[in-house]
C-alpha positions, 0 to 999 in steps of 0.5 A: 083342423077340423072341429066340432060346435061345443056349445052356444053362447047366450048373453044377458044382463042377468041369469033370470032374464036368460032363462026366462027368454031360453025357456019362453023359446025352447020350453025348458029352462037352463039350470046349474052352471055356477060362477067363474071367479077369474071372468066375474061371471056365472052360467046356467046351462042346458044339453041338446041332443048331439053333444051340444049345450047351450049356455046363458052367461052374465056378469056375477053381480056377487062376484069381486072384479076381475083382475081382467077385461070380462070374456065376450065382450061383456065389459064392452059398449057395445055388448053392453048397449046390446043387452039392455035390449034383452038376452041374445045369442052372442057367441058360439064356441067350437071344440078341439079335440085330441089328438090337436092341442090348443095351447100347442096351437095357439103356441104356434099361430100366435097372430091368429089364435087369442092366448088359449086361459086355461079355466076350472069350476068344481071339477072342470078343467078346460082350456079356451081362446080369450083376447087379452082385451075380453073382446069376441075373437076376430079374423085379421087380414090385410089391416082389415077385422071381423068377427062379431061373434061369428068367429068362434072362441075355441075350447078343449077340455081336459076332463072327459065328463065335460058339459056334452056329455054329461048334461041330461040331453034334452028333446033338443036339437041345433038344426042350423046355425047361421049369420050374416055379416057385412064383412062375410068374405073375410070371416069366410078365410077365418073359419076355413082356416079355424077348419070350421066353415062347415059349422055355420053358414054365413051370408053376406049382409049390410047392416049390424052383424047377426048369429042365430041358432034353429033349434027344433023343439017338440012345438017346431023349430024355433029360433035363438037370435 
């Protein structure tokens, strides 16, 4: 496989807290999205230049339970613990595109890739890799786990005017995503395997797991973290 990055993943306990913090960093404010009733959740979002977006998520305080654990961990916590200190850059997902099928893969590699959901808002229509329990995806050797939001959830959308190509694209670019993680070595397997080690570079670090984005804006590069 080789994919390519679709969009960042920003959560926070809120739509306006999220926004406020892209906004205060990047200098332009995410807008749109709307609600994903399946997940209980909503979105904001905005385009960067190559086909990239970002995206701010949180939990849709309107929204009725889901009949399901909340993607991203976001009923989990940890995730939880984390966004009571104020939005973060918790997730990244990575594209597969035809002529690769993700349910035909998923299929395939059911001890490696989460069920592949299949998903719509209006009309979107797309596919992605979310655990049965809503937990970030992790890479498993050996009895041993990692992935922290550092592995990515995997999409494929099945409409051709997706988010990348239809959001304006702002003066925006993804420069460089990066992480660190005490487990490096074993992510390292997953990604490769995933075909998307070139994505993102990864460190070997103690200490609480870490993904971060520059971005280059027109006032420099800044960093989403």
């Amino acid at each position: 496989m080789k994919l390519v990055i679709d969009h960042l993943v920003i959560a926070a306990a809120d739509l306006d807290s999220g926004t406020d913090y892209v906004a205060g960093l990047l200098g332009i404010a995410p807008a749109g999205g709307g609600a994903h009733p399946r997940m209980g959740t909503h979105n904001r979002v905005l385009g960067l230049a190559g086909g990239i977006y970002l995206e701010v998520i949180a939990i849709d305080p309107d929204a009725d339970a889901p009949e399901r654990p909340r993607w991203f961990g976001l009923d989990q916590g940890d995730v939880r613990a984390r966004l009571e200190q104020g939005p973060y850059l918790a997730h990244w997902a990575a594209r597969v595109e035809a002529p690769l099928d993700l349910t035909r893969m998923q299929a395939e590699h059911p001890q490696r890739l989460p069920p592949a959901i299949p998903m719509s808002r209006g009309a979107l229509r797309w596919r992605l890799t979310v655990p049965d329990d809503g937990s970030l995806p992790a890479w498993r050797e050996a009895g041993h786990a990692a992935g922290d939001g550092l592995l990515p959830t995997l999409i494929q959308w099945d409409v051709p005017d997706y988010p990348g190509v239809r959001l304006p694209r702002q003066n925006l670019t993804l420069k460089e995503l990066s992480g660190s993680h005490p487990q490096a070595g074993l992510l390292r397997q997953g990604l490769a395997w995933l075909g998307a080690d070139h994505l993102i570079r990864l460190e070997q670090a103690d200490g609480p797991p870490r993904l971060g984005a520059q971005i280059e804006t027109a006032q420099g590069v800044k960093i989403l973290a």
